[in-house]
LUMDREN-240785 format. One record per residue (C-alpha): residue in three letters; z, x, y. Coordinates in steps of 0.05 Angstrom, whole numbers, padded with zeros to 5 digits, always signed. Layout:
REM residues N
ALAZXY
...
END
This chain:
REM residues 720
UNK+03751+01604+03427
UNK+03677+01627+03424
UNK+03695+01706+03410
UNK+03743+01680+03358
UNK+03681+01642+03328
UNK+03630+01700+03331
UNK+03675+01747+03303
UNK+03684+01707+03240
UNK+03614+01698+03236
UNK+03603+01777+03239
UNK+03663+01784+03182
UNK+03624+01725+03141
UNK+03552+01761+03146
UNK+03579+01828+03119
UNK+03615+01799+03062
UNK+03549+01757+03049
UNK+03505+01823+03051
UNK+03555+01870+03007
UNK+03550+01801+02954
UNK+03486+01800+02949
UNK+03450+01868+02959
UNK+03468+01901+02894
UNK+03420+01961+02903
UNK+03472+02000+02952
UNK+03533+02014+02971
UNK+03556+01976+03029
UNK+03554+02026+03085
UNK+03627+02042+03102
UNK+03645+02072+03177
UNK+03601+02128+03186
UNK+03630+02197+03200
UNK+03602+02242+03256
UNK+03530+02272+03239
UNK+03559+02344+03244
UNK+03619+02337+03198
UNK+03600+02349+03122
UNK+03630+02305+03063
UNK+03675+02351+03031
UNK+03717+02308+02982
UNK+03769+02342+02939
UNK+03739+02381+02883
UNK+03774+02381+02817
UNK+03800+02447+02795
UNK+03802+02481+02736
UNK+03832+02550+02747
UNK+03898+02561+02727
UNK+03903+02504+02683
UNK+03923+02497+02616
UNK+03924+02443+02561
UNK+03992+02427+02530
UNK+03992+02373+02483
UNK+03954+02309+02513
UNK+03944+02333+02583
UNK+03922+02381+02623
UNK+03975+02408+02665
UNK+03972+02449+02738
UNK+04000+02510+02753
UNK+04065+02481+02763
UNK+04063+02451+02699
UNK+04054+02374+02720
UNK+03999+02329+02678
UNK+03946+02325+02718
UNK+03892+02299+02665
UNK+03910+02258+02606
UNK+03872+02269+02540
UNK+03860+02220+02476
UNK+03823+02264+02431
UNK+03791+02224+02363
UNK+03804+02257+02294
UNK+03781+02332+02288
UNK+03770+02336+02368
UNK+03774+02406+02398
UNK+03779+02397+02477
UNK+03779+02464+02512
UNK+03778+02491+02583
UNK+03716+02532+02606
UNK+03738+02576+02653
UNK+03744+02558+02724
UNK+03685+02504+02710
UNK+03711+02450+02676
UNK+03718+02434+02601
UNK+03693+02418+02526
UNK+03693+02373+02476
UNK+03665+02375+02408
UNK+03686+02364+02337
UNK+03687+02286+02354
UNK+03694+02239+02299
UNK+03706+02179+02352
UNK+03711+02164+02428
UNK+03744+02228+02465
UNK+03772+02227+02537
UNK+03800+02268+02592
UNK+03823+02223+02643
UNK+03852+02246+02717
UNK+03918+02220+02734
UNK+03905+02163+02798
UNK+03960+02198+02828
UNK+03922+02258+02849
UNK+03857+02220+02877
UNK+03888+02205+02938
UNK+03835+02151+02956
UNK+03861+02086+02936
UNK+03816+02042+02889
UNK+03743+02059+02926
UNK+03717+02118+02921
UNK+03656+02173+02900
UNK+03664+02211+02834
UNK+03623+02263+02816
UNK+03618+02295+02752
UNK+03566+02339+02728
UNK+03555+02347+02653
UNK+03516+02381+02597
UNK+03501+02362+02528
UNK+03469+02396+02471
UNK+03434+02336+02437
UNK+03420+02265+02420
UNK+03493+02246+02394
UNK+03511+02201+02336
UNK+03467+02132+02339
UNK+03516+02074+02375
UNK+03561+02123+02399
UNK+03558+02143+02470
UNK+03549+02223+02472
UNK+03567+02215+02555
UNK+03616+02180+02590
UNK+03627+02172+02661
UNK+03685+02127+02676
UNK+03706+02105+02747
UNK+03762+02057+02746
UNK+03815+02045+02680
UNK+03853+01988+02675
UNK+03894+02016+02614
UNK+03885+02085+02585
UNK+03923+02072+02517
UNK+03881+02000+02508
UNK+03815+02048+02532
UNK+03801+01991+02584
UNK+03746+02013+02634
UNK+03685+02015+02664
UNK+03640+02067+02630
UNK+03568+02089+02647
UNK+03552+02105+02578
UNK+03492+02148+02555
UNK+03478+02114+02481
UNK+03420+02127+02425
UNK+03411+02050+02410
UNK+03351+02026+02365
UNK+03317+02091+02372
UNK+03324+02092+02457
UNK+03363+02139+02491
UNK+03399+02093+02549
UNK+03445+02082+02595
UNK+03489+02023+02603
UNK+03551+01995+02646
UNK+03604+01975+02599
UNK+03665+01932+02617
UNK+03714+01950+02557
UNK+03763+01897+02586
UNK+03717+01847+02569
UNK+03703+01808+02501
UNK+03644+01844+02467
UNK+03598+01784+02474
UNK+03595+01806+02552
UNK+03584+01880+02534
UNK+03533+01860+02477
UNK+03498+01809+02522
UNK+03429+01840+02548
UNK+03434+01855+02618
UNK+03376+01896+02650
UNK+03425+01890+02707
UNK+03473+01938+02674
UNK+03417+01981+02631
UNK+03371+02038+02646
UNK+03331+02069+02594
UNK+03332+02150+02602
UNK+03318+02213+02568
UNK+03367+02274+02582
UNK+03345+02346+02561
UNK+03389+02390+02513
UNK+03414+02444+02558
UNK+03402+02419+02617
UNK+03469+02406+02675
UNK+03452+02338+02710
UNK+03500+02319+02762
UNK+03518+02235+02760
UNK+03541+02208+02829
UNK+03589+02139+02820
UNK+03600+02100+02872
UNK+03649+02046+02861
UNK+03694+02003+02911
UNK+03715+01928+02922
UNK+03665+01885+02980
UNK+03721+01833+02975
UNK+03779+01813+02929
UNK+03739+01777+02884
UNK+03681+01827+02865
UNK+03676+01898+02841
UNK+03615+01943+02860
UNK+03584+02008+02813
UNK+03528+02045+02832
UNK+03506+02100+02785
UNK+03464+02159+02815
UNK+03435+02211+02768
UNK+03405+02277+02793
UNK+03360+02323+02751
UNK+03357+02392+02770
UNK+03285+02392+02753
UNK+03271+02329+02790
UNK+03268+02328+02874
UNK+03258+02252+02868
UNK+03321+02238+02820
UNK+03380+02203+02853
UNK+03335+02183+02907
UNK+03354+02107+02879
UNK+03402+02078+02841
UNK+03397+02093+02763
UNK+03452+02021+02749
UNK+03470+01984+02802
UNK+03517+01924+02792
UNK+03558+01871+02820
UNK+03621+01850+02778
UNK+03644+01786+02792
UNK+03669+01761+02721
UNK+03733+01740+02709
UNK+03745+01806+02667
UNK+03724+01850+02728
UNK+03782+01914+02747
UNK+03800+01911+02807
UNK+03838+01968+02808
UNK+03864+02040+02773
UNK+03931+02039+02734
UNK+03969+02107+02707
UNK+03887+02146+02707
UNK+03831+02139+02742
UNK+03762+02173+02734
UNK+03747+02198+02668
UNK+03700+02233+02627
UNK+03686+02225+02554
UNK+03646+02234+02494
UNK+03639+02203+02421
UNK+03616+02223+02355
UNK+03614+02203+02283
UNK+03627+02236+02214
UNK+03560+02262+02202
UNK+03547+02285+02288
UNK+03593+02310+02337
UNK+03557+02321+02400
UNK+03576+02379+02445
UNK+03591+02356+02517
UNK+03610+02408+02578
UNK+03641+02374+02643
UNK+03650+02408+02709
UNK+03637+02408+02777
UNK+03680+02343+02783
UNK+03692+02318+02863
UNK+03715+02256+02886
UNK+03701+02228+02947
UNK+03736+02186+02991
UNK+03684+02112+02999
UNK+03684+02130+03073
UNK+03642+02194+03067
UNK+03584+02149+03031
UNK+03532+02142+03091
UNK+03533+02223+03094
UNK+03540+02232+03033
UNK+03470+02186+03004
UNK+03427+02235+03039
UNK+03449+02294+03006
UNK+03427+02316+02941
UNK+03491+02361+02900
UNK+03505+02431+02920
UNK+03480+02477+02860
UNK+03505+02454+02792
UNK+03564+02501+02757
UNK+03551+02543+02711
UNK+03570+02504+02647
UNK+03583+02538+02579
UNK+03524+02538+02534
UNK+03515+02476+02487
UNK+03506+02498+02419
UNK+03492+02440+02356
UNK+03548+02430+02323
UNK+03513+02367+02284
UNK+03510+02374+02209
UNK+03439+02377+02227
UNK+03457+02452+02242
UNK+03437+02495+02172
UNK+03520+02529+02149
UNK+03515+02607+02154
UNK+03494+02654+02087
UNK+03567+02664+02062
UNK+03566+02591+02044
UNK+03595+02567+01980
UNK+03533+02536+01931
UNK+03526+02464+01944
UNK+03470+02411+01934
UNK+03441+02353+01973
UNK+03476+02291+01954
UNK+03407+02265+01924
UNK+03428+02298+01871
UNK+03488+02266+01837
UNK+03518+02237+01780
UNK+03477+02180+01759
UNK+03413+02208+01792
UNK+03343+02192+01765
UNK+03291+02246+01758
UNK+03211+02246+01760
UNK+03191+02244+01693
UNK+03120+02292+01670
UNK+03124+02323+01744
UNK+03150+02386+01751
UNK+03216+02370+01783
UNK+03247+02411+01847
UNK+03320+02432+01847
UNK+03356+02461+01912
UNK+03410+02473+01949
UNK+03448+02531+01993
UNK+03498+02594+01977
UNK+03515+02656+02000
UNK+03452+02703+02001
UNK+03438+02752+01942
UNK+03485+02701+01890
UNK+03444+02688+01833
UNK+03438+02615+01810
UNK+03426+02575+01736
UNK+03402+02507+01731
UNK+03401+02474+01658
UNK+03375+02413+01647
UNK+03354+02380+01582
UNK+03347+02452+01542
UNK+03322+02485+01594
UNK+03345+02533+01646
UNK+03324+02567+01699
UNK+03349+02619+01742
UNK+03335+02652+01820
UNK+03374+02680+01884
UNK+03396+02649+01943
UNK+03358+02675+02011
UNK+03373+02664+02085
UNK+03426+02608+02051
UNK+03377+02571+02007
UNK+03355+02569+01931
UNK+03306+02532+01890
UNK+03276+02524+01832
UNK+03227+02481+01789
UNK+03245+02453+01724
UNK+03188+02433+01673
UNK+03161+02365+01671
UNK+03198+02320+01618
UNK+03190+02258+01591
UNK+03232+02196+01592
UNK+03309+02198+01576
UNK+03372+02210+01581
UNK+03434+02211+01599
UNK+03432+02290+01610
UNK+03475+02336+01647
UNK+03449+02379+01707
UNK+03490+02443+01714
UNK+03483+02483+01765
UNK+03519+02547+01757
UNK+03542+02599+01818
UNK+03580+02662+01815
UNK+03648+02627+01837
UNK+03634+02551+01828
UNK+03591+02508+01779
UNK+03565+02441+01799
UNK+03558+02388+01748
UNK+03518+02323+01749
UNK+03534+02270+01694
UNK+03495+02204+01667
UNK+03421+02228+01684
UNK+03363+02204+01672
UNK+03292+02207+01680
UNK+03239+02158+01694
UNK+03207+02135+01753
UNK+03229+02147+01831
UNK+03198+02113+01879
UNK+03212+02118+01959
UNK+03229+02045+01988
UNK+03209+02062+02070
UNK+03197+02022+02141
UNK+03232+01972+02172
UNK+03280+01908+02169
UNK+03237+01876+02119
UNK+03241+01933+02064
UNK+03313+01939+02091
UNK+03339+01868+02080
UNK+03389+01862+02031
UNK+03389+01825+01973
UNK+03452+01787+01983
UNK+03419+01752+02045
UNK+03353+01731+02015
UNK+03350+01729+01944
UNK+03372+01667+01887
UNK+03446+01690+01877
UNK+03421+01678+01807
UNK+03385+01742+01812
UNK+03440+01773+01833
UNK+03490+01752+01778
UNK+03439+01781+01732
UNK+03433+01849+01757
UNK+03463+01888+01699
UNK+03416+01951+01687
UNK+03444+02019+01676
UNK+03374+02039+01672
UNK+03355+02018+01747
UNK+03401+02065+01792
UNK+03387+02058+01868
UNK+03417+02115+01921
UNK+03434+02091+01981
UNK+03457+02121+02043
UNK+03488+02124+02122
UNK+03438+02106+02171
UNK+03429+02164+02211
UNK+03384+02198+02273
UNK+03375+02260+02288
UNK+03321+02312+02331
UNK+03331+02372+02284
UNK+03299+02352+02214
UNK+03362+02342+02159
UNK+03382+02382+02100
UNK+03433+02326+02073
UNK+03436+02251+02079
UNK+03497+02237+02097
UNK+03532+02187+02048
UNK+03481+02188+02001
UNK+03501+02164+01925
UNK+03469+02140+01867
UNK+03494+02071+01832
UNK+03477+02043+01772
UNK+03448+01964+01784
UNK+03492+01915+01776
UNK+03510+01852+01822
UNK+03554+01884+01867
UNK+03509+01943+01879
UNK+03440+01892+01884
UNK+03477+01855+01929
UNK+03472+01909+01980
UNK+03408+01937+01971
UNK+03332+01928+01993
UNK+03311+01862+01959
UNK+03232+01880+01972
UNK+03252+01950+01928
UNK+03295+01915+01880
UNK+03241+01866+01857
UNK+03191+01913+01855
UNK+03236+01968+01818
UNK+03256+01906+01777
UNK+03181+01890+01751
UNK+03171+01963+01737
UNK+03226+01963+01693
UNK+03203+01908+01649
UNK+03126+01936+01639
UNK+03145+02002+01631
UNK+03204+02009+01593
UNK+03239+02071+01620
UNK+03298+02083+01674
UNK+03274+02076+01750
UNK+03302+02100+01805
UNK+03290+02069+01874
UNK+03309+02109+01941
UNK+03327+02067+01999
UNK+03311+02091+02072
UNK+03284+02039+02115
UNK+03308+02017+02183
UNK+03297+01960+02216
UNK+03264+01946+02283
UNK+03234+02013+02292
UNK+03173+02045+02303
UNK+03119+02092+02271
UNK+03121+02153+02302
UNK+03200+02151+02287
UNK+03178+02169+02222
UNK+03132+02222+02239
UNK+03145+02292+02235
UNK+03147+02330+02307
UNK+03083+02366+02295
UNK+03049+02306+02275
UNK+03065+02252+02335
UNK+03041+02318+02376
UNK+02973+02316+02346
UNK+02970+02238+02349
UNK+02977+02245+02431
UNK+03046+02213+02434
UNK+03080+02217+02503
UNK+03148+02204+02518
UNK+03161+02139+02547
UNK+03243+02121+02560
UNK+03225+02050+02549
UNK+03194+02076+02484
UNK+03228+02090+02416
UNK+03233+02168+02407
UNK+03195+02199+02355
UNK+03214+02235+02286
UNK+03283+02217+02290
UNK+03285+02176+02226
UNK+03240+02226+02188
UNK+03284+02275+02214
UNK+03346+02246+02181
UNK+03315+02202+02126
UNK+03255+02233+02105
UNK+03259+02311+02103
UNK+03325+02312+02067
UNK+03286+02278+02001
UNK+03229+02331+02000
UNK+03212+02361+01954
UNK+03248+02312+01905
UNK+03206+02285+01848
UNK+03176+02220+01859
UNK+03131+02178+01831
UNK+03099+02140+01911
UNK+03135+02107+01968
UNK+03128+02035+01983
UNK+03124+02018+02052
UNK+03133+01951+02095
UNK+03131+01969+02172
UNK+03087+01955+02224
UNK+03120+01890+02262
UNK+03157+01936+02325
UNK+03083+01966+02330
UNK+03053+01901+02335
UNK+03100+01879+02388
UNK+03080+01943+02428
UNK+03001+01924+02418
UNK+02981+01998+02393
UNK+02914+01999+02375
UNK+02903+02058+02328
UNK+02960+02039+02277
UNK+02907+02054+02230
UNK+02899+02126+02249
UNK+02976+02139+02263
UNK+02992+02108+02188
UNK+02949+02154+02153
UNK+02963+02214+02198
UNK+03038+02196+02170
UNK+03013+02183+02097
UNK+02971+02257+02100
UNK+03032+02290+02119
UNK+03088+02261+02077
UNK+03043+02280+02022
UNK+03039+02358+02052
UNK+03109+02354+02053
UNK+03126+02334+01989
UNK+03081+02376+01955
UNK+03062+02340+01899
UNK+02992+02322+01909
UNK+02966+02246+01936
UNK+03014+02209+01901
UNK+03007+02135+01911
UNK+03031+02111+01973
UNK+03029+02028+01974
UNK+03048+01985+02028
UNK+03057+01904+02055
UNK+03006+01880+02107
UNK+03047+01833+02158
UNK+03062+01768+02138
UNK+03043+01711+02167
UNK+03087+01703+02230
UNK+03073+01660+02298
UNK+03069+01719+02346
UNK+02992+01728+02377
UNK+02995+01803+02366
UNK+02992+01807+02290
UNK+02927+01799+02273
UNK+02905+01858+02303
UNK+02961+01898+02266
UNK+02946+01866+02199
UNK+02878+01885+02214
UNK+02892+01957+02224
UNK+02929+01953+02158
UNK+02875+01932+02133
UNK+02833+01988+02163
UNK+02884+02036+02125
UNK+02862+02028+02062
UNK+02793+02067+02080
UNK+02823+02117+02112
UNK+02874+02148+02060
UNK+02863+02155+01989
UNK+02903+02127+01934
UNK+02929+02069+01976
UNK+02934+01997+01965
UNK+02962+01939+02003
UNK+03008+01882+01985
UNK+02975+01812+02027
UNK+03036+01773+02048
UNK+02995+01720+02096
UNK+03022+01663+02049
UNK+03084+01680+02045
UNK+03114+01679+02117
UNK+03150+01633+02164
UNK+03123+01616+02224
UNK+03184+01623+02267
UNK+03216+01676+02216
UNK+03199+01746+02220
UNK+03238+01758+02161
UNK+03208+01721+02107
UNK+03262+01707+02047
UNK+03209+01712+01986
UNK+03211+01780+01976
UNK+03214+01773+01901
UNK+03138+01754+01904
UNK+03129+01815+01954
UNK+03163+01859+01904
UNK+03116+01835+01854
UNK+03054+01843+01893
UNK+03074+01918+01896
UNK+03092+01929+01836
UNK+03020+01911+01810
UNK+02996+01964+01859
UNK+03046+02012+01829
UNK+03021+01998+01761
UNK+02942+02010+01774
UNK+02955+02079+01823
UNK+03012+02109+01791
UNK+03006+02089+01721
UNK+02929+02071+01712
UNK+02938+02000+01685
UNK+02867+01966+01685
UNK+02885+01902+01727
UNK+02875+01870+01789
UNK+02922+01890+01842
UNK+02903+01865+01905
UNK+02868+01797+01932
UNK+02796+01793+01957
UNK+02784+01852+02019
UNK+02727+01841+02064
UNK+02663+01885+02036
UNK+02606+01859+02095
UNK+02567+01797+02116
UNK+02495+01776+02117
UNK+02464+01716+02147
UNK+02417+01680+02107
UNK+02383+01607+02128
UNK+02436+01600+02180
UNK+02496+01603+02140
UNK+02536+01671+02140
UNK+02557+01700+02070
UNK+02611+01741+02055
UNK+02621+01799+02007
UNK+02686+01814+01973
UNK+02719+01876+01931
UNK+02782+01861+01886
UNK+02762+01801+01871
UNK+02790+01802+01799
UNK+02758+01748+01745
UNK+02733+01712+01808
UNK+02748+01672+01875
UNK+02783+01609+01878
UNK+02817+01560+01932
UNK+02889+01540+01931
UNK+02880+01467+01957
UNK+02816+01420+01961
UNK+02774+01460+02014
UNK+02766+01536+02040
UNK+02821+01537+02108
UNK+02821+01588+02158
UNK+02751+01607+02172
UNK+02718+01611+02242
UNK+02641+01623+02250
UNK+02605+01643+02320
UNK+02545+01657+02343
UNK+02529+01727+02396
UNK+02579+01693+02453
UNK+02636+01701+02405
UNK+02661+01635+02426
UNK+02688+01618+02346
UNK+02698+01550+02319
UNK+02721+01520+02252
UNK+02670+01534+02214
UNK+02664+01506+02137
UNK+02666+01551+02081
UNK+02654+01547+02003
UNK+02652+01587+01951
UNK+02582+01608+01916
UNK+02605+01655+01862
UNK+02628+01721+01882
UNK+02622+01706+01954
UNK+02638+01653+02011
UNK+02592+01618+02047
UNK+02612+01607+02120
UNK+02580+01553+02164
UNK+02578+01513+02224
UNK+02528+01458+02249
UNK+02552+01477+02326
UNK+02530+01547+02307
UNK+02454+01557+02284
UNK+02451+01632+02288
UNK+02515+01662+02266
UNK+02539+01734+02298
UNK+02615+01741+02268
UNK+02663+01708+02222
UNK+02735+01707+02221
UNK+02785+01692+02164
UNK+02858+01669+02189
UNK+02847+01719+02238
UNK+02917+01681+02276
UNK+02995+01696+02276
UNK+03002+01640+02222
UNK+02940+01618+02200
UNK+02922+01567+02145
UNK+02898+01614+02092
UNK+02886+01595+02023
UNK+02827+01639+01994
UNK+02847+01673+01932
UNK+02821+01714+01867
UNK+02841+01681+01799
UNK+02895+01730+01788
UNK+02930+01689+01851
UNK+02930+01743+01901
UNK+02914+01722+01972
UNK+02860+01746+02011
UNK+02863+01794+02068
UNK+02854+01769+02135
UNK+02790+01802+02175
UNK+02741+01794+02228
UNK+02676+01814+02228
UNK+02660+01837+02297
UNK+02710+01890+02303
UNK+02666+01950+02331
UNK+02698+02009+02294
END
């Protein structure tokens, strides 16, 4: 009775340990030390594909294919194969028949691919066990550009997309492959018991001795929607892409293994990668060859608004040595294409319209109706320039918004490393409610303001993003000089200038409005200040059209501890770049809102700036900014610029000031207003070092100049 009881306490320890050790593979019976896991390599040669598989030499399926709309899937030799062309998910999946291993097993794959891939849309797949091929239910190690992070992630498509959306460090790992480069991706998968499925993910670098060392994913599925088991396929391989990028992925050196061979196998890094075929881009990031027919960037379309008195840029591609017209407005222009491109530069013209824009070819002519010209201003940054009208404005504002004189171009988010010719999707629409409705509200109030003081047709650009950071709107060159280093954890840089930025320039505009800065603040970086105008320098390089205003929103007031020092760097900005001004928000936030509705007084705030940079309007445009502090009789006084016909208080008393004295231990210190400056005191501090002003995440603030615009928030004992 006692060897019956010890052995089903032995059985009852290893299921315990394979349960709860999720960082290996349990063990399995080891093979001798001098026998080598061999595994059964998938072949290539003498294959061919005929229709949706890939059949043997004697003509039997041994992969199935689903291929997504425009999908080219090709063998490469004796190596492995393709895919490219992509519009959606792509697969080549090996019949279960021909693993020969059951339902636990090692599979092997080793893969190449020639960029970033479409954002959301995994550019690698790595799929051990399928529950239905048709219904494309699996588990997938997916390689995915998500929020600006390259990633990988353990998806369960069998399961509702609440589990698969759910954040799960667990089933993440944030990673940054090379273009070019073959890694080699060990999966181990297999069942500890009948109610649990286990997938280690190993990735090896061929640049990296350490990599695979430890377990990229390792995970323990013990959901109700876990697969216990392959159906008609087993392992596959995959890719995705969208309409605007179609990554090129190359597969070979596929093995699988039977789970047996694991505790020789662990110690042993892949034998040599195969050769694969070359990756080439095959995004539309990739410039079309000389012989080309002429086309334009779809910035310029029917409805479009141009600069007015700027000189005003037109481009677009053809086939070298064709000679190209533009005529707009009585005039014309003419010049040949080179290495694919063209250009010219119209004369600056004043307010009007509708015009024609004809461009004219030596085989096709391009004509844009309904255009105008007025004022174009760049709406940039993140979710708070992005959020749409439709979820924060009065739906009265919205029913209004009939103005064939505002247009607003919108677009298809998009990422990409190579910097853009096109953006993809882009159109121009005339405002009206359905068309508000969907755009930036920040933008449209501000647009919306210009309209009525100036009188003539705006145009407003659209082409923030939300949650992302600086540098992903920072050319290449640029986040090199600013000392950026790649971090997987960390957004990657230039991708959103890449793809929203360089496509617009050199179009004609009159500034860019910018509201970003919130993702930085979260991160804590320090020299926003310095990385803001390094961004505002070269934008203006880029465009070529001289310092052209560039206005933006200081961070509302939010309850998150890390603000303040942002704000204050925004603050910082308007010494360090010319021809800037800044929009105060810090009464206009929510304190457990980081998205505060009231953008229409946001869009007004900018619009003032907008008036006194880009149109010289003699008003006030911005509250009171700190100028400097001197103590006098105890009592600390502060100096002010912008503060307009004077200072005033919204309330009975100053709130949000804080006095210390050399221990920069602050208190609540009271403050009043003696003319053109505020007096700051505290009985508990006699000699007074530093004074802050709602220098918190959501402070009470209520200092303002007479035109109503709120102070900024400051400190005085900031170093530098």
């Amino acid at each position: 009775m006692r060897w019956r009881i010890w052995i089903m306490l032995v059985l009852l320890t290893a299921a315990l340990c394979a349960c709860t050790d999720a960082r290996e593979p349990a063990a399995p019976p080891s093979r001798p030390q001098d026998e080598q896991p061999l595994g059964t390599a998938i072949e290539f040669a003498n294959r061919r594909i005929s229709g949706n598989a890939i059949a043997g030499a004697d003509g039997q399926p041994e992969w199935l294919l689903q291929r997504a709309a425009g999908a080219d899937i090709a063998l490469a030799g004796t190596q492995g194969l393709v895919m490219r062309k992509q519009t959606g998910a792509t697969f080549a999946a090996l019949k279960a028949d021909t693993l020969g291993y059951g339902d636990n097993y090692i599979f092997e794959a080793t893969f190449q691919t020639d960029g970033l891939g479409a954002p959301s849309r995994p550019s690698v797949m790595l799929i051990p066990r399928t529950k239905d091929f048709a219904k494309k239910q699996y588990y997938a190690f997916q390689y995915t550009l998500e929020n600006g992070k390259m990633m990988w992630r353990l998806m369960n498509t069998a399961a509702p997309a609440e589990f698969n959306n759910a954040a799960d460090p667990k089933r993440e790992a944030a990673y940054i492959l090379k273009g070019g480069t073959s890694y080699t991706a060990r999966i181990v998968i297999h069942n500890p018991n009948e109610n649990m499925v286990a997938l280690t993910m190993y990735l090896y670098d061929p640049e990296d001795p350490e990599s695979g060392k430890k377990p990229l994913i390792s995970y323990l599925d013990s959901s109700s929607y876990r697969i216990m088991k392959n159906a008609e396929v087993g392992p596959q391989v995959g890719t995705s892409g969208s309409a605007d990028i179609q990554p090129q992925v190359a597969f070979g050196g596929i093995k699988v293994y039977p789970f047996s061979d694991w505790d020789s196998l662990k110690e042993k890094r892949p034998s040599a990668s195969p050769v694969l075929p070359a990756a080439r881009p095959s995004s539309a990031a990739a410039l079309a060859g000389s012989e080309q027919a002429l086309v334009m960037p779809s910035v310029f379309s029917d409805g479009m608004v141009l600069q007015r008195n700027k000189a005003i840029p037109v481009w677009g591609k053809g086939a070298d040595g064709e000679r190209v017209t533009v005529r707009l407005a009585g005039q014309q222009k003419e010049t040949t294409v080179k290495d694919g491109k063209w250009m010219v530069e119209l004369a600056p013209q004043e307010a009007g319209g509708p015009y024609e824009l004809v461009v004219q070819g030596k085989q096709k002519q391009l004509t844009f109706k309904d255009v105008l010209i007025g004022e174009v201003w760049v709406l940039s940054g993140q979710s708070n320039m992005q959020y749409l009208m439709k979820n924060i404005a009065d739906p009265e504002d919205i029913r209004q918004a009939n103005d064939n004189e505002i247009r607003l171009f919108t677009s298809r988010t998009n990422m990409t490393e190579q910097p853009m010719w096109d953006i993809p999707g882009g159109n121009w629409k005339a405002a009206t409610p359905a068309s508000v409705a969907e755009f930036s509200g920040t933008g449209y109030y501000m647009g919306l303001e210009l309209r009525k003081q100036l009188g003539v047709p705006v145009g407003l650009i659209a082409t923030a993003v939300g949650g992302t950071d600086i540098y992903m709107w920072m050319r290449q060159d640029i986040v090199k000089e600013a000392g950026f280093k790649a971090d997987p954890k960390r957004q990657l840089p230039s991708l959103l200038y890449n793809a929203r930025i360089a496509p617009l320039q050199p179009y004609a505009i009159a500034g860019v409005a910018w509201w970003q800065g919130e993702h930085n603040a979260s991160l804590g970086d320090a020299n926003y200040s310095g990385l803001f105008a390094s961004l505002v320098k070269d934008w203006r390089k880029q465009w070529r059209q001289g310092d052209f205003p560039f206005i933006y929103v200081q961070l509302s007031s939010y309850n998150n501890a890390k603000f303040p020092a942002l704000r204050e760097e925004q603050l910082l900005s308007l010494a360090k770049t010319d021809n800037t001004g800044m929009a105060v928000t810090i009464d206009n936030g929510e304190s457990n809102n980081i998205h505060p509705r009231n953008k229409k007084e946001t869009g007004y705030r900018l619009s003032l700036i907008a008036r006194a940079l880009a149109y010289g309007e003699k008003l006030e445009y911005m509250g009171p900014i700190y100028k400097a502090m001197t103590v006098k009789n105890g009592k600390a006084e502060i100096e002010f610029t912008h503060t307009g016909s004077g200072l005033m208080v919204k309330g009975e008393r100053l709130k949000g000031f804080k006095i210390s004295g050399a221990d920069y231990k602050f208190v609540d210190a009271e403050a009043v207003i003696s003319g053109e400056r505020i007096v700051v005191s505290s009985d508990r501090v006699p000699e007074p070092a530093a004074v802050r002003y709602a220098y918190e995440g959501f402070p009470e603030a209520n200092l303002y100049n007479k035109e109503g615009l709120p102070a900024s928030p400051f400190r005085t004992d900031r170093t530098k």
